[in-house]
DRENMAR-252308 format. One record per residue: residue in three letters; x, y, z of N, C-alpha, C in turn. Coordinates in steps of 0.05 Angstrom, whole numbers. Layout:
<atoms>
<atom><aa>ala</aa><n_c1>X</n_c1><n_c2>Y</n_c2><n_c3>Z</n_c3><ca_c1>X</ca_c1><ca_c2>Y</ca_c2><ca_c3>Z</ca_c3><c_c1>X</c_c1><c_c2>Y</c_c2><c_c3>Z</c_c3></atom>
...
</atoms>
This chain:
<atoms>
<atom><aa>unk</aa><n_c1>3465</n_c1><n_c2>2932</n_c2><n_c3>2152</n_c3><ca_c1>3486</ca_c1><ca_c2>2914</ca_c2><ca_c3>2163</ca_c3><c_c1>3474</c_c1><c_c2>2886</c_c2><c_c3>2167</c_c3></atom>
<atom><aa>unk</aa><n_c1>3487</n_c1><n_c2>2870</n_c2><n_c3>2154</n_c3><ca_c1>3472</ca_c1><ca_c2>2844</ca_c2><ca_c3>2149</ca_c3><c_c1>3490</c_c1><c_c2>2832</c_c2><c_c3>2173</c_c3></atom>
<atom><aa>unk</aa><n_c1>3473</n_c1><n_c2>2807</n_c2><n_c3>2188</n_c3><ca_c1>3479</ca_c1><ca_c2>2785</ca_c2><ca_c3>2212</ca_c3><c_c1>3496</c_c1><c_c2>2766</c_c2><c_c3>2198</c_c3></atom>
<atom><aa>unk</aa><n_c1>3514</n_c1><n_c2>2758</n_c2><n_c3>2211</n_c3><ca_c1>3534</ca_c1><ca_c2>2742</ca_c2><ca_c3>2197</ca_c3><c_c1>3520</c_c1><c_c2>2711</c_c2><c_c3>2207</c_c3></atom>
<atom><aa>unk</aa><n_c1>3537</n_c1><n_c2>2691</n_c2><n_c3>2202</n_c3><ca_c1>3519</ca_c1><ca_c2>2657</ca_c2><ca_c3>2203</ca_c3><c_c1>3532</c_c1><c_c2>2655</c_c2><c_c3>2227</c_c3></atom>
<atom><aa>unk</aa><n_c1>3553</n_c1><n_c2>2666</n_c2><n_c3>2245</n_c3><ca_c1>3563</ca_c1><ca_c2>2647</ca_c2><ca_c3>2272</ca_c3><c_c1>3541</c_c1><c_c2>2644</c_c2><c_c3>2287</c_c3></atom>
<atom><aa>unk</aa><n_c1>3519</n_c1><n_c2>2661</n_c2><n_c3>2292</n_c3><ca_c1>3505</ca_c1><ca_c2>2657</ca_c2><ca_c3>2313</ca_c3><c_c1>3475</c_c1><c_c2>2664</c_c2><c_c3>2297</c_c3></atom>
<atom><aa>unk</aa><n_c1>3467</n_c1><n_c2>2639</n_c2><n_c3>2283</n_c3><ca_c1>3439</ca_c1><ca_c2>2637</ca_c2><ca_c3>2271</ca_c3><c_c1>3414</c_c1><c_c2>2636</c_c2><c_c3>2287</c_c3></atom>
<atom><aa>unk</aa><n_c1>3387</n_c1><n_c2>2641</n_c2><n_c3>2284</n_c3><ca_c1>3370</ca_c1><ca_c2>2628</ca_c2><ca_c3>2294</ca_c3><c_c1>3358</c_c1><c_c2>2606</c_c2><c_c3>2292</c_c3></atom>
<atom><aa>unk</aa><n_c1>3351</n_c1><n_c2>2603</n_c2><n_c3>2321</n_c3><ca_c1>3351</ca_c1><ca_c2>2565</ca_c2><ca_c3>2316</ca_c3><c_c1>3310</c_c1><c_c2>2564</c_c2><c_c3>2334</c_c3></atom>
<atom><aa>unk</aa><n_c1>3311</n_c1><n_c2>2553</n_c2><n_c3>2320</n_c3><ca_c1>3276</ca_c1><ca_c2>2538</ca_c2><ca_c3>2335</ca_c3><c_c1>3278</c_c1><c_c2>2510</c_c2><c_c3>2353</c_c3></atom>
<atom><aa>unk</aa><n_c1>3266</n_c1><n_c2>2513</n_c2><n_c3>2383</n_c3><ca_c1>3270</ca_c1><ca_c2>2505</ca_c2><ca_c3>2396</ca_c3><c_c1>3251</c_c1><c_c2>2483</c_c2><c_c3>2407</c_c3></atom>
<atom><aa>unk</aa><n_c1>3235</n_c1><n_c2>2465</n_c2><n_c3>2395</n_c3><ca_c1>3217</ca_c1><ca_c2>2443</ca_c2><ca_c3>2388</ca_c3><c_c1>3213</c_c1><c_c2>2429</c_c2><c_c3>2409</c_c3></atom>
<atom><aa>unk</aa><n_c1>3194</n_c1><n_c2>2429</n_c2><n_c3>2419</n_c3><ca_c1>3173</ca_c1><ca_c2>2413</ca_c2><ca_c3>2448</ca_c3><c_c1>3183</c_c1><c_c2>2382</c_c2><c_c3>2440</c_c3></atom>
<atom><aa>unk</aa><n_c1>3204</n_c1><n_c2>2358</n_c2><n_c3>2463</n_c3><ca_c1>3197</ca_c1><ca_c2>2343</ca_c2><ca_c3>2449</ca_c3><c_c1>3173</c_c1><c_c2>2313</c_c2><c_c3>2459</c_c3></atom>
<atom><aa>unk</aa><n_c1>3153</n_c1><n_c2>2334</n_c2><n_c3>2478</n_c3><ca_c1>3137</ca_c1><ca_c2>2324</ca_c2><ca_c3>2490</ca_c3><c_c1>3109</c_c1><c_c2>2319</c_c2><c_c3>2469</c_c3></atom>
<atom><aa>unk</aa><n_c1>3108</n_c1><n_c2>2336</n_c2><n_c3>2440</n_c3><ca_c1>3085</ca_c1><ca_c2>2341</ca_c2><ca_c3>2424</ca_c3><c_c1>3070</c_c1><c_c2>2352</c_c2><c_c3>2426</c_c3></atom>
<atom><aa>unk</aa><n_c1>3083</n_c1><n_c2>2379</n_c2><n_c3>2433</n_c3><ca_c1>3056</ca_c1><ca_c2>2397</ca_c2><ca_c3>2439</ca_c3><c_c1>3056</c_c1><c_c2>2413</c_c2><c_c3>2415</c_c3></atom>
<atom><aa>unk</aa><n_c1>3085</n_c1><n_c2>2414</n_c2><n_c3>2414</n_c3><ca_c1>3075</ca_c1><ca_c2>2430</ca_c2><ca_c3>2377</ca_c3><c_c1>3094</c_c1><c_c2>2460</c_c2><c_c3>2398</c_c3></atom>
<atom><aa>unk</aa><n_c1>3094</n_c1><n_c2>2461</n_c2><n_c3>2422</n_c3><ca_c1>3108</ca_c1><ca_c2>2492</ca_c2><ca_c3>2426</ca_c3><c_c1>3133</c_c1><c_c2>2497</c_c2><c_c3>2421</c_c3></atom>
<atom><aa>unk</aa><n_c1>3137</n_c1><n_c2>2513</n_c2><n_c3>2417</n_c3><ca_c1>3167</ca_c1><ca_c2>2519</ca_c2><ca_c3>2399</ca_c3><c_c1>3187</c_c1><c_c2>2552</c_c2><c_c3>2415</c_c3></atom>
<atom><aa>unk</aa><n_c1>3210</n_c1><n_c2>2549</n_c2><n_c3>2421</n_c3><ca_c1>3220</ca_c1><ca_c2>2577</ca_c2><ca_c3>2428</ca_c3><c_c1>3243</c_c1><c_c2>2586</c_c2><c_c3>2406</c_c3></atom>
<atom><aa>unk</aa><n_c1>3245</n_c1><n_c2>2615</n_c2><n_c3>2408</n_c3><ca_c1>3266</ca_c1><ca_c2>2617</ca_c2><ca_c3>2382</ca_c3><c_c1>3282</c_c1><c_c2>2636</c_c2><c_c3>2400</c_c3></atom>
<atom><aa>unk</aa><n_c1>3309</n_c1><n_c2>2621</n_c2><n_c3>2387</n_c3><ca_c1>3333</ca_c1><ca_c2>2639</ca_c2><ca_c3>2403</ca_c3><c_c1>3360</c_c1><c_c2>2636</c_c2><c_c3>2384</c_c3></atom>
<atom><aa>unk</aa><n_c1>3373</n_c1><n_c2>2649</n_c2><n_c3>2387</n_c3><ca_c1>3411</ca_c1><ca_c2>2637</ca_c2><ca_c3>2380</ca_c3><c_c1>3424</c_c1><c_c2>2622</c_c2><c_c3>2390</c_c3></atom>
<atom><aa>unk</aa><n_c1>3444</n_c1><n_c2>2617</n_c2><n_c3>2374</n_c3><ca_c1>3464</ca_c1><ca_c2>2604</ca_c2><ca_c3>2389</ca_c3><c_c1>3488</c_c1><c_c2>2611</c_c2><c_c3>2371</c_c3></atom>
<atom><aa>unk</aa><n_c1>3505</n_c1><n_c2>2605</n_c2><n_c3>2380</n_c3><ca_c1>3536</ca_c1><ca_c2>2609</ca_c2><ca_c3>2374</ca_c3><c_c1>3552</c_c1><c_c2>2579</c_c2><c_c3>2361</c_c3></atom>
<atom><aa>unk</aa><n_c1>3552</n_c1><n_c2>2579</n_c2><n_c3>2340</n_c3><ca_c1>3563</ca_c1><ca_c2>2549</ca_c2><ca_c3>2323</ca_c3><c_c1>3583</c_c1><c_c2>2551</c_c2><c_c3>2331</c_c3></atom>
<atom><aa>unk</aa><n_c1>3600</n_c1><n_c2>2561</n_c2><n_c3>2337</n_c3><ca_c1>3629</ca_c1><ca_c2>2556</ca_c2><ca_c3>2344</ca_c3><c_c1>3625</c_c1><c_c2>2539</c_c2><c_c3>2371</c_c3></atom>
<atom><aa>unk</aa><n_c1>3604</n_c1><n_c2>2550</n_c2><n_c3>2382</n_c3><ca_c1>3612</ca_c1><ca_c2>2534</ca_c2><ca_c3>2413</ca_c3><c_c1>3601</c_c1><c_c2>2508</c_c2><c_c3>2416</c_c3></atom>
<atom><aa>unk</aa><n_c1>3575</n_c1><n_c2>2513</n_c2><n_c3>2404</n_c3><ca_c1>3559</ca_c1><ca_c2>2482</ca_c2><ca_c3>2403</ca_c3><c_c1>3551</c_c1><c_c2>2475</c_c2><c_c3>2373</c_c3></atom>
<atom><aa>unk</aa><n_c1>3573</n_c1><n_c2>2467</n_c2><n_c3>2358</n_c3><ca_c1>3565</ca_c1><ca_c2>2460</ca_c2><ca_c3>2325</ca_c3><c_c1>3537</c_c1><c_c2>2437</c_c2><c_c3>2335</c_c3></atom>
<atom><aa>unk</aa><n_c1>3540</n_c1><n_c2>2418</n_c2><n_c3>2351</n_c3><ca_c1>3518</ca_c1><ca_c2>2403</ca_c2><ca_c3>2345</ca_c3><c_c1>3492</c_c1><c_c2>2416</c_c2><c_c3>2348</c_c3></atom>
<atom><aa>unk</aa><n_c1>3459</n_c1><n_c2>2394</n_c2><n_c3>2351</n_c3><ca_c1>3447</ca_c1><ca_c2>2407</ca_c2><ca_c3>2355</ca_c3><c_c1>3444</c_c1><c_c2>2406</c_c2><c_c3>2393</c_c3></atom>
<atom><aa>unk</aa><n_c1>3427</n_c1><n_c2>2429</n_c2><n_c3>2390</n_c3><ca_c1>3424</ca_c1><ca_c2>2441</ca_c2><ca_c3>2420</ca_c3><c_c1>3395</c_c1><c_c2>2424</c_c2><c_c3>2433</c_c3></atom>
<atom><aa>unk</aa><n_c1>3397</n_c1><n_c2>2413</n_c2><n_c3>2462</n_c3><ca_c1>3380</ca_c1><ca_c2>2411</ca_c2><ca_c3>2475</ca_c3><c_c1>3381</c_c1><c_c2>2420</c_c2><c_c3>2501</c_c3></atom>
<atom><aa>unk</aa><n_c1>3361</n_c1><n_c2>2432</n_c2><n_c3>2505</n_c3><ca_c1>3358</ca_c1><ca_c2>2451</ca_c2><ca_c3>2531</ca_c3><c_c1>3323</c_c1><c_c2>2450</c_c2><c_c3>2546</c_c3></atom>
<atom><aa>unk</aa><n_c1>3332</n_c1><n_c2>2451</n_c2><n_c3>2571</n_c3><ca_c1>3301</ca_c1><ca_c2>2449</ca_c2><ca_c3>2586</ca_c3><c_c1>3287</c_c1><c_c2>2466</c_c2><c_c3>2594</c_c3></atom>
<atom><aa>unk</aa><n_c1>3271</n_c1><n_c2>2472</n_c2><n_c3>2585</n_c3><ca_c1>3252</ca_c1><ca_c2>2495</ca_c2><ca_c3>2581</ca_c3><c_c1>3224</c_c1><c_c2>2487</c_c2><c_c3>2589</c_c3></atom>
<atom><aa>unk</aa><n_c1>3204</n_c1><n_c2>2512</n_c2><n_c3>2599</n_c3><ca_c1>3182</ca_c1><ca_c2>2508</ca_c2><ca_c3>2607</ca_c3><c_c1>3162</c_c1><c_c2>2509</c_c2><c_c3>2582</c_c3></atom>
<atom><aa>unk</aa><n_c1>3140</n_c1><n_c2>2484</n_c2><n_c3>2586</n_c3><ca_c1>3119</ca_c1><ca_c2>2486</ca_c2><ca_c3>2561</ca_c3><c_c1>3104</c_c1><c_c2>2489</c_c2><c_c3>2575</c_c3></atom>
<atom><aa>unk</aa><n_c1>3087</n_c1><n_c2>2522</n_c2><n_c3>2568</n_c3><ca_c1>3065</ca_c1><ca_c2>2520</ca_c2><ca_c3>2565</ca_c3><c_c1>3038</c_c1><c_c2>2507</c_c2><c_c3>2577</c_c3></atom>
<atom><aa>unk</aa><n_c1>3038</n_c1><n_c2>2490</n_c2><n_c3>2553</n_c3><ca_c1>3010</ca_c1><ca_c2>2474</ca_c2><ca_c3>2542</ca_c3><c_c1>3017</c_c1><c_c2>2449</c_c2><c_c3>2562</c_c3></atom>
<atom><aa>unk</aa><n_c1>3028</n_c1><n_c2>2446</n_c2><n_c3>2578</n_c3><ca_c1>3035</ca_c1><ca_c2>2414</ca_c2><ca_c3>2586</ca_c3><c_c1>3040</c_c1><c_c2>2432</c_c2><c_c3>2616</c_c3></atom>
<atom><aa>unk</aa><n_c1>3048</n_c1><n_c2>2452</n_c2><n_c3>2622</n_c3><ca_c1>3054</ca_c1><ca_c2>2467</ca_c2><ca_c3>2657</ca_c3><c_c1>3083</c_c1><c_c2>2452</c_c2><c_c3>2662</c_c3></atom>
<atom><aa>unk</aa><n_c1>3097</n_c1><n_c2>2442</n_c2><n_c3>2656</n_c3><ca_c1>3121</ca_c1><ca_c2>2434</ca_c2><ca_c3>2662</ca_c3><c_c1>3149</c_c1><c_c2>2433</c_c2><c_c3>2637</c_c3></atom>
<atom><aa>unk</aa><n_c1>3168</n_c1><n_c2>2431</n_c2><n_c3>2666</n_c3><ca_c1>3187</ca_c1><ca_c2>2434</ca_c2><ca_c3>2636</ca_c3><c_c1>3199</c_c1><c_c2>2408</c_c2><c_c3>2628</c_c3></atom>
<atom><aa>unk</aa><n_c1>3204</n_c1><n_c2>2410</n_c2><n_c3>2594</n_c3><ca_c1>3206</ca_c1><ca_c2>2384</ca_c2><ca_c3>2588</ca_c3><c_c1>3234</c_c1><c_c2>2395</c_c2><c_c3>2575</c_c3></atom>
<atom><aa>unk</aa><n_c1>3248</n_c1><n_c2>2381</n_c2><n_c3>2562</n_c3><ca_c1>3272</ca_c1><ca_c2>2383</ca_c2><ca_c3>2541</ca_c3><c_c1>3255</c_c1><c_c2>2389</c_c2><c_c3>2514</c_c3></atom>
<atom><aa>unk</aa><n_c1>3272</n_c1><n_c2>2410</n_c2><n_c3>2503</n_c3><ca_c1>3269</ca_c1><ca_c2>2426</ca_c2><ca_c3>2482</ca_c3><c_c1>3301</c_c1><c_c2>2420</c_c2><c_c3>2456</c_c3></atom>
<atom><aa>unk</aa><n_c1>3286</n_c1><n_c2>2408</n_c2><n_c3>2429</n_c3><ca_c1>3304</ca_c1><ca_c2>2404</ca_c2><ca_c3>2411</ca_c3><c_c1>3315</c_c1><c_c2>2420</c_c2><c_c3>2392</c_c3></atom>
<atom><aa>unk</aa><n_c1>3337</n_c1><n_c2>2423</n_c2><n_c3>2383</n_c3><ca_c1>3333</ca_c1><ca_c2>2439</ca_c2><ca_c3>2357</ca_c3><c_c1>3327</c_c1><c_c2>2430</c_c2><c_c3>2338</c_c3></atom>
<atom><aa>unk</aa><n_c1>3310</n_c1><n_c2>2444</n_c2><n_c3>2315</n_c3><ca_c1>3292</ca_c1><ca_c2>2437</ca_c2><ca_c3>2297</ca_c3><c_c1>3306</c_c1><c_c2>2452</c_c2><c_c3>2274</c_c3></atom>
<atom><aa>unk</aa><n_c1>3312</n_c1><n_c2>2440</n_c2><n_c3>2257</n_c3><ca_c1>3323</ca_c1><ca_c2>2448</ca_c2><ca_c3>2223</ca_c3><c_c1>3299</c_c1><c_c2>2454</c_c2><c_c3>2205</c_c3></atom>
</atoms>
């Protein structure tokens, strides 16, 4: 049973430069653009905003 495209996976890109990345879904119908969300890095101990990455 193959995953249909509404809810693809998307990579979720440090945009502090750390290079850390999270991978999750999302739902195109709800947010066609791209997604930014604030998430904890790592390599840096704090959370910064996280991009989507194509």
């Amino acid at each position: 049973m193959a995953r249909n495209e509404i809810r693809p996976k998307i990579k979720l890109r440090s945009t502090a430069g750390t290079g850390y990345t999270y991978i999750t879904r999302k739902n195109r119908r709800n947010d066609p653009d791209r997604m930014v969300l604030r998430k904890y890095d790592p390599v840096l101990r704090e959370h910064v905003d996280f991009r989507e990455d194509r």
